[in-house]
N, CA, C and O atoms as CSV, one atom per row, in Angstrom:
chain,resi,resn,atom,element,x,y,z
A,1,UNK,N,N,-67.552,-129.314,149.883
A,1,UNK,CA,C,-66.891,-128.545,148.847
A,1,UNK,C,C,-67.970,-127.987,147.904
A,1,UNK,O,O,-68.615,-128.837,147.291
A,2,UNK,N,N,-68.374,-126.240,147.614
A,2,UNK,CA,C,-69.324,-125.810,146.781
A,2,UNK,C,C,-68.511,-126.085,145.290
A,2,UNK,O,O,-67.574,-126.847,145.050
A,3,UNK,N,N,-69.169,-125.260,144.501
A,3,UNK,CA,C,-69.113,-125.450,143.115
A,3,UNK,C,C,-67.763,-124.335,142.842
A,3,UNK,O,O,-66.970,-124.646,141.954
A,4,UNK,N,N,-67.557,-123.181,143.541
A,4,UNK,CA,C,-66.412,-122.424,142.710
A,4,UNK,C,C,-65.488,-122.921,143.627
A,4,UNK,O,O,-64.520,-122.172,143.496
A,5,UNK,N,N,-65.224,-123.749,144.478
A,5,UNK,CA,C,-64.023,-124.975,145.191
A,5,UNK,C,C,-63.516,-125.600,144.455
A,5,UNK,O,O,-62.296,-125.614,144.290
A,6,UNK,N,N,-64.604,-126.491,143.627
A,6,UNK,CA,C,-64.319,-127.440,142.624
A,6,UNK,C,C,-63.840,-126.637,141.388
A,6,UNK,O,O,-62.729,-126.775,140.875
A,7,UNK,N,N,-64.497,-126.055,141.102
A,7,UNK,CA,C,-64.120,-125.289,139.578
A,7,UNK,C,C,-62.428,-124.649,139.771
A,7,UNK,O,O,-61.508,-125.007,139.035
A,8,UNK,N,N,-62.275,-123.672,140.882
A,8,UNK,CA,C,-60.801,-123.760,141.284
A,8,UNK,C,C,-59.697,-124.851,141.293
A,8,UNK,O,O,-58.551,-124.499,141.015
A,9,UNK,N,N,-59.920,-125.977,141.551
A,9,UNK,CA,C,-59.525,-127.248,142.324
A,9,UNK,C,C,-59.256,-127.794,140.457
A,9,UNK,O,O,-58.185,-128.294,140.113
A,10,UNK,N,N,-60.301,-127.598,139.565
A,10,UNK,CA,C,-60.399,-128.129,138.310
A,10,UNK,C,C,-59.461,-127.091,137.826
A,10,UNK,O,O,-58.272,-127.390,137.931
A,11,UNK,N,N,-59.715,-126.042,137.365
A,11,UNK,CA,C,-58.146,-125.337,136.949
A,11,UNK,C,C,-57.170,-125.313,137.633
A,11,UNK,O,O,-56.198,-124.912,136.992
A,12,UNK,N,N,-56.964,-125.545,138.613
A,12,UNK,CA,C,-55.374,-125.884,138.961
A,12,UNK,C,C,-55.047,-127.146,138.222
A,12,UNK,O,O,-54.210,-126.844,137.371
A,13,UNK,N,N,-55.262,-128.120,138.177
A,13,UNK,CA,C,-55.375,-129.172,137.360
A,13,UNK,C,C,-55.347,-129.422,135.836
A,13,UNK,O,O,-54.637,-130.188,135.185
A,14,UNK,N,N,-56.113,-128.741,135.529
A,14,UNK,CA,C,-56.222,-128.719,133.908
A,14,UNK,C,C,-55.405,-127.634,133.737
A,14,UNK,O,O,-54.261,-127.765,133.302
A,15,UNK,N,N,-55.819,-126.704,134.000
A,15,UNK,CA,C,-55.118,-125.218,133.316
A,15,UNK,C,C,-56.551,-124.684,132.486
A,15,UNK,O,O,-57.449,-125.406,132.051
A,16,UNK,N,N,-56.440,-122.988,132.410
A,16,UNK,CA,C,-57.707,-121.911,132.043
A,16,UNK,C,C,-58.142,-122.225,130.754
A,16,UNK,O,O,-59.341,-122.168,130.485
A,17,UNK,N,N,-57.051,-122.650,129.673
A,17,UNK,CA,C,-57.174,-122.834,128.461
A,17,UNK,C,C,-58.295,-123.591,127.961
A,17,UNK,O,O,-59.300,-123.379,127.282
A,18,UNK,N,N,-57.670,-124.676,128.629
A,18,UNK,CA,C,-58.161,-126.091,128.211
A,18,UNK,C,C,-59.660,-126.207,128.966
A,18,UNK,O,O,-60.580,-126.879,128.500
A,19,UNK,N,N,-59.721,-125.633,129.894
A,19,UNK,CA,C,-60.686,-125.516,130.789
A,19,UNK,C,C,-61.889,-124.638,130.128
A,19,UNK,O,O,-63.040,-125.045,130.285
A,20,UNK,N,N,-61.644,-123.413,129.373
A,20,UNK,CA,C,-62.355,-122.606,128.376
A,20,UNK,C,C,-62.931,-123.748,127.012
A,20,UNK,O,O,-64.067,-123.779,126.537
A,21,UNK,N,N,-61.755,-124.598,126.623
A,21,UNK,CA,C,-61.850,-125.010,125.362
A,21,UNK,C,C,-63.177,-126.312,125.886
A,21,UNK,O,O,-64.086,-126.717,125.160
A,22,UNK,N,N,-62.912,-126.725,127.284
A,22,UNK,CA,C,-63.925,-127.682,127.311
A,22,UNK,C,C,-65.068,-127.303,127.459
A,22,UNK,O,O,-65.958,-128.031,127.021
A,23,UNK,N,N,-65.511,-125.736,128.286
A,23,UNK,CA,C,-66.702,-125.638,128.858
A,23,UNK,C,C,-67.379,-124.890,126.943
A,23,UNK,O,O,-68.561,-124.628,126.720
A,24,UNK,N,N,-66.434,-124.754,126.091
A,24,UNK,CA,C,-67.360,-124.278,124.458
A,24,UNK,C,C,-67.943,-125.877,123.985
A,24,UNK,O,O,-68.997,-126.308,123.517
A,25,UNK,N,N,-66.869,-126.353,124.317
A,25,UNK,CA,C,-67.667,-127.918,123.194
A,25,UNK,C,C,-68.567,-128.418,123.871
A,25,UNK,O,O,-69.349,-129.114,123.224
A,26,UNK,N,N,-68.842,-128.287,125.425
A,26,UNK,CA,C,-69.657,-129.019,125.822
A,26,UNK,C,C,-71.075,-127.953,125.559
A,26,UNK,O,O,-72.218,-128.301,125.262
A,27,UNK,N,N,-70.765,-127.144,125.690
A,27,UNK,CA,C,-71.842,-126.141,125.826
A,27,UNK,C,C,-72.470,-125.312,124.385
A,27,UNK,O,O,-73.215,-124.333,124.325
A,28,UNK,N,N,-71.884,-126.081,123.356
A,28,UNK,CA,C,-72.357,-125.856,122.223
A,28,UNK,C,C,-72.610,-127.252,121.405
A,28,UNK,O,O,-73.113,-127.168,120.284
A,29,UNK,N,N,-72.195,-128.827,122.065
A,29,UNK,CA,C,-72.986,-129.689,121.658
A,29,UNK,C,C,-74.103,-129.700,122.267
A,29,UNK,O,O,-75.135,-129.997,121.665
A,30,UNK,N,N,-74.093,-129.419,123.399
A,30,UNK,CA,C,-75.894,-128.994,124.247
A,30,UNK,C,C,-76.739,-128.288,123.331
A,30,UNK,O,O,-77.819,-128.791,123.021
A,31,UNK,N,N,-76.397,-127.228,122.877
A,31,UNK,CA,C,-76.786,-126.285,122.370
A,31,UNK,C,C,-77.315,-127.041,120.904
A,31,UNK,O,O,-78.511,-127.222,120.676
A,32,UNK,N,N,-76.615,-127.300,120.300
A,32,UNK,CA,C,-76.585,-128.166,118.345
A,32,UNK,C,C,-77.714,-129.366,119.538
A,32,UNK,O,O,-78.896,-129.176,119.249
A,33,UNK,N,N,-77.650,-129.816,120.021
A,33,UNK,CA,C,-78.410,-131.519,119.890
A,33,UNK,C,C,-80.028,-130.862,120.449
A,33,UNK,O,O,-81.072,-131.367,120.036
A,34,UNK,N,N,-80.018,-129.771,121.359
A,34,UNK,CA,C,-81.753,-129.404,121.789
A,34,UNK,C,C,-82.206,-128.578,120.857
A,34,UNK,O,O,-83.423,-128.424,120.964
A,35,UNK,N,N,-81.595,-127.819,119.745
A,35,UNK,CA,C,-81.551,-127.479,118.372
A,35,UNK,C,C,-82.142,-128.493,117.755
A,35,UNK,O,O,-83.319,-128.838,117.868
A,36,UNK,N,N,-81.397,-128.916,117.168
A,36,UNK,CA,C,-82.072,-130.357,116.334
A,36,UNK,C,C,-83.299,-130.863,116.925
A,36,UNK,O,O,-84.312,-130.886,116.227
A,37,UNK,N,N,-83.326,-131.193,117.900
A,37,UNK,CA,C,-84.773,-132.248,118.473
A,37,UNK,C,C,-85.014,-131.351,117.906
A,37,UNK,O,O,-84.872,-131.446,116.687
A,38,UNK,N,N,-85.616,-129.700,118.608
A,38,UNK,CA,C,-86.929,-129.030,119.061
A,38,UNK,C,C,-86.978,-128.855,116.976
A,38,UNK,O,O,-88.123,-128.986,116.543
A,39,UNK,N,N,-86.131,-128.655,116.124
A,39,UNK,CA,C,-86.366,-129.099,114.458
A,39,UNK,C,C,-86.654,-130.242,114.015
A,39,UNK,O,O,-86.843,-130.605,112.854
A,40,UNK,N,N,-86.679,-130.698,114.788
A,40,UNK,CA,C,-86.875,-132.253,114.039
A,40,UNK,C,C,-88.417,-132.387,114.922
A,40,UNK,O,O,-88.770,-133.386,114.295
A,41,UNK,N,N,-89.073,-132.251,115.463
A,41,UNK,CA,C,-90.353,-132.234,115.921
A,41,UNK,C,C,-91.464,-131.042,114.885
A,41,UNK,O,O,-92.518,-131.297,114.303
A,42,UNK,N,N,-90.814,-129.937,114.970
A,42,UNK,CA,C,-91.323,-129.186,113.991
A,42,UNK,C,C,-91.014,-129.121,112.627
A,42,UNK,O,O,-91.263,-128.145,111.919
A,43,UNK,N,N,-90.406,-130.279,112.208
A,43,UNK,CA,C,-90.741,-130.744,110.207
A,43,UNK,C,C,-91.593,-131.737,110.545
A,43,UNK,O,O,-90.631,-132.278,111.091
A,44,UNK,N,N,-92.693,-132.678,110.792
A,44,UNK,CA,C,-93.334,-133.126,110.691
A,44,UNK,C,C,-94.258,-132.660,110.601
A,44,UNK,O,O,-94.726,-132.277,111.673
A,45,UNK,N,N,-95.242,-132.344,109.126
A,45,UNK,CA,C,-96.420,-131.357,108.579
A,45,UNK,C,C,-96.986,-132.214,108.168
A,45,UNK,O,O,-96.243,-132.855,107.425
A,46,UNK,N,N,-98.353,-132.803,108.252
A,46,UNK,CA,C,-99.429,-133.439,106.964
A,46,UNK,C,C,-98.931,-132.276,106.029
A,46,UNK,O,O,-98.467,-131.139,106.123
A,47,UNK,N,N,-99.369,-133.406,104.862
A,47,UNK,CA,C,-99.622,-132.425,103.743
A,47,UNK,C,C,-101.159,-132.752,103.068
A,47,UNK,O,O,-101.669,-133.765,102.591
A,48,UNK,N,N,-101.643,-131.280,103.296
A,48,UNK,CA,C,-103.755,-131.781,102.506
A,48,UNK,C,C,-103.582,-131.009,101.369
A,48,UNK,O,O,-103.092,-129.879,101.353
A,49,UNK,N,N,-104.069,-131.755,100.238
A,49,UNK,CA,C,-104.105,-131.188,99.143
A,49,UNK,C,C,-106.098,-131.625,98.960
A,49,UNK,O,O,-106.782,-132.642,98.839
A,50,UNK,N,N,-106.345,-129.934,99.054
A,50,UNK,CA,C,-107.623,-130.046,98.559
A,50,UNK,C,C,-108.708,-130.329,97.156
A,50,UNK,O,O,-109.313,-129.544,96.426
A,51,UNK,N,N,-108.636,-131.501,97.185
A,51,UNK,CA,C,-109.692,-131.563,95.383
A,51,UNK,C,C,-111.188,-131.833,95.180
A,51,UNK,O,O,-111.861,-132.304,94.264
A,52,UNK,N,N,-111.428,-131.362,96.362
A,52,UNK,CA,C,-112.851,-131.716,96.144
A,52,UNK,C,C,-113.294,-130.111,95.247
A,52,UNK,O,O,-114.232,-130.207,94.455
A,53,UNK,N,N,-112.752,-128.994,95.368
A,53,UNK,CA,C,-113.757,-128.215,94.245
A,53,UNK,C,C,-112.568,-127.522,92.913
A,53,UNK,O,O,-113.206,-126.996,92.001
A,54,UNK,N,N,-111.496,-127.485,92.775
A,54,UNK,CA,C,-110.769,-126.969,92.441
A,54,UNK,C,C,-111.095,-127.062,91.021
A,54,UNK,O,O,-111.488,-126.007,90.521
A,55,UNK,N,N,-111.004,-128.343,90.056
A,55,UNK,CA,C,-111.275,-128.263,88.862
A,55,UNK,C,C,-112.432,-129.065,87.939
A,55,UNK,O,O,-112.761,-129.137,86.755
A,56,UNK,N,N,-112.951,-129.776,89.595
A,56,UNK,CA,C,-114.171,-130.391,89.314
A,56,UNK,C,C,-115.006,-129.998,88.798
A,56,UNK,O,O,-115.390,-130.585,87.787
A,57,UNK,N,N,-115.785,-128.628,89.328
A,57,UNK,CA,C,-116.648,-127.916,89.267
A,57,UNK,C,C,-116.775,-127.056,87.922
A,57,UNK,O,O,-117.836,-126.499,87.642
A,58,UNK,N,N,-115.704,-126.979,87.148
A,58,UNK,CA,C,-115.194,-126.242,86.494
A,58,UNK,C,C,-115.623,-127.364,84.443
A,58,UNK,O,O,-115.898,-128.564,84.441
A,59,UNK,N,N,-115.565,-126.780,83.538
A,59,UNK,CA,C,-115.910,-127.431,82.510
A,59,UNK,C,C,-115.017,-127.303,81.663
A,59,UNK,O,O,-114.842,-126.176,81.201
A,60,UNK,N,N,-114.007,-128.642,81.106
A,60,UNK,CA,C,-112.797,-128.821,80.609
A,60,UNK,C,C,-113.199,-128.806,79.240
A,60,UNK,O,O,-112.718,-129.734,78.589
A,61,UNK,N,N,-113.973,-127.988,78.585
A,61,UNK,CA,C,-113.687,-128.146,77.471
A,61,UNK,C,C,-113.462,-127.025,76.214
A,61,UNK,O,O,-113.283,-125.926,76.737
A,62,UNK,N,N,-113.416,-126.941,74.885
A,62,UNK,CA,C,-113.538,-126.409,74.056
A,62,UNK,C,C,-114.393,-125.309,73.881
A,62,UNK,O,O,-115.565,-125.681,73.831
A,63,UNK,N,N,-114.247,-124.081,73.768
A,63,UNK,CA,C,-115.675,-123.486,73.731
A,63,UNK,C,C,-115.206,-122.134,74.062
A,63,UNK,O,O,-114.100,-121.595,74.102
A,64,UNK,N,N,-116.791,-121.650,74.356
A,64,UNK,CA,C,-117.220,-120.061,74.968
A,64,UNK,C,C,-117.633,-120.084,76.747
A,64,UNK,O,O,-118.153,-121.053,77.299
A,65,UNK,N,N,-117.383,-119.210,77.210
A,65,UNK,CA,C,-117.885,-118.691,78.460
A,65,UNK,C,C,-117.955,-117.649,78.804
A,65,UNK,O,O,-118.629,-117.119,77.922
A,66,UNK,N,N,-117.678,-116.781,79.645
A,66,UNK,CA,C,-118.324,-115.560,80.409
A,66,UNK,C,C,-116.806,-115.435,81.084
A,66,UNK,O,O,-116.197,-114.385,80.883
A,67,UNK,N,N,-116.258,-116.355,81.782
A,67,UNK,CA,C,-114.978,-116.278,82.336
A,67,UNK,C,C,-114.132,-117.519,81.856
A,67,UNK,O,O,-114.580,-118.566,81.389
A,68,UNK,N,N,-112.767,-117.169,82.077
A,68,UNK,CA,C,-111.817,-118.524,81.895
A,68,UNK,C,C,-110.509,-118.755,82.332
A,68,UNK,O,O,-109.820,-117.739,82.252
A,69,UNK,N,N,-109.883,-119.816,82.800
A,69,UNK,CA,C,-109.070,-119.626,84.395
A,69,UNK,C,C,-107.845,-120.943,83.749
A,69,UNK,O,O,-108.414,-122.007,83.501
A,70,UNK,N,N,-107.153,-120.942,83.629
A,70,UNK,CA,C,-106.201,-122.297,83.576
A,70,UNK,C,C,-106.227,-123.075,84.709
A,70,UNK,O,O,-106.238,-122.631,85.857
A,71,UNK,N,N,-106.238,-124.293,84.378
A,71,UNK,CA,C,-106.288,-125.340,85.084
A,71,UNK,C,C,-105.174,-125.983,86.312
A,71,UNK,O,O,-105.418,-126.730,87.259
A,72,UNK,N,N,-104.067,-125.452,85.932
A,72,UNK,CA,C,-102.886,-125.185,86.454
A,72,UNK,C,C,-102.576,-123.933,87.640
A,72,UNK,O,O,-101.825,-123.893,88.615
A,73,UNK,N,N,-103.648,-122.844,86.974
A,73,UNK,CA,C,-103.783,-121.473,88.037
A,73,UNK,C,C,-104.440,-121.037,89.229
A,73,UNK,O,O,-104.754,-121.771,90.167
A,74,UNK,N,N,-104.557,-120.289,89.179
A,74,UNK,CA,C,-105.053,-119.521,90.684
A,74,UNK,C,C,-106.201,-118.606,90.433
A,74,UNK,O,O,-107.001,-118.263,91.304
A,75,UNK,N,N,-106.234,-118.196,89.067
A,75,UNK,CA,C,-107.244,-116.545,88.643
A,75,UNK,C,C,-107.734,-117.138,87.582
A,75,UNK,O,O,-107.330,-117.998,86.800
A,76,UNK,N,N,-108.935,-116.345,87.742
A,76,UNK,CA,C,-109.959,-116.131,86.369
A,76,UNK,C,C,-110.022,-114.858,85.632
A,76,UNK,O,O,-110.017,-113.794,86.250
A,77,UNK,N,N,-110.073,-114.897,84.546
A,77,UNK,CA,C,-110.235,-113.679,83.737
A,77,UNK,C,C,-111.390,-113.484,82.764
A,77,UNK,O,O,-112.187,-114.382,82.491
A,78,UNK,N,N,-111.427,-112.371,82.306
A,78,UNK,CA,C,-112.187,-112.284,81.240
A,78,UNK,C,C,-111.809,-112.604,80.228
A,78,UNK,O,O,-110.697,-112.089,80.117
A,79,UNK,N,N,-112.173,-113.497,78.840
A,79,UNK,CA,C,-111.667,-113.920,77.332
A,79,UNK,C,C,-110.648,-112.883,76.908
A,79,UNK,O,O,-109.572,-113.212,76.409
A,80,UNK,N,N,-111.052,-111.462,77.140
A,80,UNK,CA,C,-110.814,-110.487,76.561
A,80,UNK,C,C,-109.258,-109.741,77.316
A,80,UNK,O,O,-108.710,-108.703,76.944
A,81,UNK,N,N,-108.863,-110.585,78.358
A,81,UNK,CA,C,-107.770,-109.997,79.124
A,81,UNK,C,C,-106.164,-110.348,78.345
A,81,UNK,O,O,-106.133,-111.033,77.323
A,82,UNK,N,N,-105.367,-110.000,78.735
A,82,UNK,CA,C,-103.892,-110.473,78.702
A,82,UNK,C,C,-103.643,-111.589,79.140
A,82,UNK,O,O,-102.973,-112.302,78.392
A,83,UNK,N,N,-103.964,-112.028,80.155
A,83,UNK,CA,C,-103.938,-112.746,81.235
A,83,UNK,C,C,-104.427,-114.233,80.098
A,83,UNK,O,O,-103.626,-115.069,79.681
A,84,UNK,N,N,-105.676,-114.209,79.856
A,84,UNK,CA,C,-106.574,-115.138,79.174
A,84,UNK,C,C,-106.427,-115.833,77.935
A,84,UNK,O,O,-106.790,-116.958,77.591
A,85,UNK,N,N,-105.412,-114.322,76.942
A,85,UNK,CA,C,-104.562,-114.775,75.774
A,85,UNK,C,C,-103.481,-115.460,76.024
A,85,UNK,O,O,-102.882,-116.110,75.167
A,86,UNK,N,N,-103.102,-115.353,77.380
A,86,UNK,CA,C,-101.883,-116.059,77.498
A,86,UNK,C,C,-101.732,-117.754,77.797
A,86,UNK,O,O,-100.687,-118.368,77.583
A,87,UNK,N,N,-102.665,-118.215,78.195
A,87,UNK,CA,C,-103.213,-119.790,78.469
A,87,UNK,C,C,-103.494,-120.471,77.379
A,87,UNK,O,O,-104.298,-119.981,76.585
A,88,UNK,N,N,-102.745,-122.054,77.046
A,88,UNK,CA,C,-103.074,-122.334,76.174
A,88,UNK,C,C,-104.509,-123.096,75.929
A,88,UNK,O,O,-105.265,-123.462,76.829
A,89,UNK,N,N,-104.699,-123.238,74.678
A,89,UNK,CA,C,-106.205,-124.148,74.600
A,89,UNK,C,C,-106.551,-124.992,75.694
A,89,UNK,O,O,-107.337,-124.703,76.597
A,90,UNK,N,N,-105.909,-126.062,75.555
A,90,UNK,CA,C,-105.541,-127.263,75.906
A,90,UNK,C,C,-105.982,-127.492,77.317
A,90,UNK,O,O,-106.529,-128.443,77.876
A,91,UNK,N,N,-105.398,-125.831,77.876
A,91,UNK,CA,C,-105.295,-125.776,79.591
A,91,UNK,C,C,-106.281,-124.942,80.117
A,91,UNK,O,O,-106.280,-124.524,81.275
A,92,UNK,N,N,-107.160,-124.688,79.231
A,92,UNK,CA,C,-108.448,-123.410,79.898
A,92,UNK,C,C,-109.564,-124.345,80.183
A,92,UNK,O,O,-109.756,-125.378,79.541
A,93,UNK,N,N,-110.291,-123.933,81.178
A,93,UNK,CA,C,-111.216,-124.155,81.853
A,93,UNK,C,C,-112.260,-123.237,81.772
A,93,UNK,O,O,-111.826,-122.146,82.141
A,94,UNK,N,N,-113.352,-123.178,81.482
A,94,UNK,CA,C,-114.591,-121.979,81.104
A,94,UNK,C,C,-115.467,-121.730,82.290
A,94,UNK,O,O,-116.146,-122.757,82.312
A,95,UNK,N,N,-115.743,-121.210,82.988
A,95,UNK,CA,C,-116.828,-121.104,83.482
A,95,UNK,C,C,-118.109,-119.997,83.524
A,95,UNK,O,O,-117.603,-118.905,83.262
A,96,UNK,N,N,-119.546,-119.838,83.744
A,96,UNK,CA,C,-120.506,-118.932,82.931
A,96,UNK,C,C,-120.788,-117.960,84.128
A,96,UNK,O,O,-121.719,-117.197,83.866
A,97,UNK,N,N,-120.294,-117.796,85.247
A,97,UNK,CA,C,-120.393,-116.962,86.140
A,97,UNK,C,C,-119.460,-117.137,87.376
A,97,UNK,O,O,-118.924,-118.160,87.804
A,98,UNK,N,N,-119.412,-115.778,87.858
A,98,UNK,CA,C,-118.194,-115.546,88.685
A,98,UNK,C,C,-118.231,-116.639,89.964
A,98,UNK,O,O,-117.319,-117.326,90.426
A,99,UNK,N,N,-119.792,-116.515,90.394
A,99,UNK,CA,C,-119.412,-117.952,91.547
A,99,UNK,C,C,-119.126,-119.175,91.080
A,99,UNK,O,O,-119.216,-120.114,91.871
A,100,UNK,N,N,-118.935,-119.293,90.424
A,100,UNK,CA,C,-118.519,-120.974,90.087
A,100,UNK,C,C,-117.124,-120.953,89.840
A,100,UNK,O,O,-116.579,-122.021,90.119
A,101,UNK,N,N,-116.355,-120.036,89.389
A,101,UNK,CA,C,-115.281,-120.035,89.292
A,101,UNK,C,C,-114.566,-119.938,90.680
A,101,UNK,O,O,-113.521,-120.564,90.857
A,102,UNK,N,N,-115.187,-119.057,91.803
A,102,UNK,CA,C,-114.660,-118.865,93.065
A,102,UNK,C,C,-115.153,-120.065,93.751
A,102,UNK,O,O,-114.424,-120.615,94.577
A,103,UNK,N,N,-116.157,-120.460,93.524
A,103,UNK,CA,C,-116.515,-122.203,94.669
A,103,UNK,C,C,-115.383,-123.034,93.441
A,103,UNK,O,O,-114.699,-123.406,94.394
A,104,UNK,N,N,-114.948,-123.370,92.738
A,104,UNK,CA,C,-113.958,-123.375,92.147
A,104,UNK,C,C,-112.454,-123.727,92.537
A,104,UNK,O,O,-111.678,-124.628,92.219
A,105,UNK,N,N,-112.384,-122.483,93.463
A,105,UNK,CA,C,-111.480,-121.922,94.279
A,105,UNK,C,C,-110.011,-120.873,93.229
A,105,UNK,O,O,-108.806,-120.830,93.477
A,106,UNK,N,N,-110.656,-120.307,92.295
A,106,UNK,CA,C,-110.018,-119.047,91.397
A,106,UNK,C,C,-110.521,-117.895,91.946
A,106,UNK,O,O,-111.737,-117.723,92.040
A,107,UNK,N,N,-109.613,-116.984,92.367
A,107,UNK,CA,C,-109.812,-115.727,92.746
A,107,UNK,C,C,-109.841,-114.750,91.542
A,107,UNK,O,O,-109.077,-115.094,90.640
A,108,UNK,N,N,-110.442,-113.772,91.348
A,108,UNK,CA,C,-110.449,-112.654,90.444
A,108,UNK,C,C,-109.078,-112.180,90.063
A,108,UNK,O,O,-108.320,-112.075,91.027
A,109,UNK,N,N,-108.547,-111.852,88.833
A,109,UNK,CA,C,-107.397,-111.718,88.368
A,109,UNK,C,C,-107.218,-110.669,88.630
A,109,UNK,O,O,-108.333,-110.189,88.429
A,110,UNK,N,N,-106.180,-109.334,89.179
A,110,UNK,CA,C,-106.018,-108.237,89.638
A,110,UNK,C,C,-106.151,-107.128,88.605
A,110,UNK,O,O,-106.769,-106.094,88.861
A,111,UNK,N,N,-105.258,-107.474,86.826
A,111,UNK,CA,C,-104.968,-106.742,86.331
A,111,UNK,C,C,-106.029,-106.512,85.130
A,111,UNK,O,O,-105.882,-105.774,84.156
A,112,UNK,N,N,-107.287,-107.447,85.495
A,112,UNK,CA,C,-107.974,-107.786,84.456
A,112,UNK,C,C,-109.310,-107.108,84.902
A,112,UNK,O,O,-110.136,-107.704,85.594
A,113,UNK,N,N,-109.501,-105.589,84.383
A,113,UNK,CA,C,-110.573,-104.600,84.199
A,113,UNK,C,C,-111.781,-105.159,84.014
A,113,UNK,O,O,-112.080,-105.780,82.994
A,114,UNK,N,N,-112.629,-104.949,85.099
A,114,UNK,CA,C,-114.286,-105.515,84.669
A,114,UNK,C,C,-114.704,-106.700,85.424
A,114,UNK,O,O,-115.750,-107.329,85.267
A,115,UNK,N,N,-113.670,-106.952,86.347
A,115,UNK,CA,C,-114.189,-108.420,86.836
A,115,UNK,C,C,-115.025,-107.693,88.277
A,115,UNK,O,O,-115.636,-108.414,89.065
């Protein structure tokens, strides 16, 4: 007996309906459960948080510099920017030239003329 014997042989028996209604649930819990694994294999991420240069390198204090970047941020600016007025004391970081701020790991601020 091939396979459209049986499948005949199975709707006479069941009936088309029911026979439709079984081949969705089975064929969409297949579907939901090799879903899930192949997601559930791909959320497992290390997470690296890099600190070896970020604010080490950088000089937490009070003062003057050449550039100055929040400690919290991503960019360096010039004293003299928007950007630079906007950071509080507390949270600026100084540094006296542009490579130290980029080994750092602060990229140049976009809107801030002169860098």
């Amino acid at each position: 007996m091939n396979i459209p014997e049986r499948m005949r042989k199975f709707k006479g028996v069941v009936g088309t309906d029911l026979f439709i209604l079984i081949v969705l649930v089975l064929s969409s819990s297949i579907s939901f459960s090799l879903g899930y694994l192949a997601a559930k294999d791909g959320l497992k991420q290390e997470v690296f948080i890099d600190t070896s240069a970020a604010v080490y390198n950088a000089e937490i204090v009070k003062g003057e510099g050449k550039y100055v970047a929040s400690i919290s941020g991503a960019k360096y600016h010039l004293p003299s920017c928007s950007g630079a007025k906007r950071i509080k004391e507390e949270n600026k970081i100084w540094f006296d030239n542009k490579e130290d701020a980029e080994l750092s790991g602060y990229t140049p601020a976009g809107n801030c003329k002169g860098i």
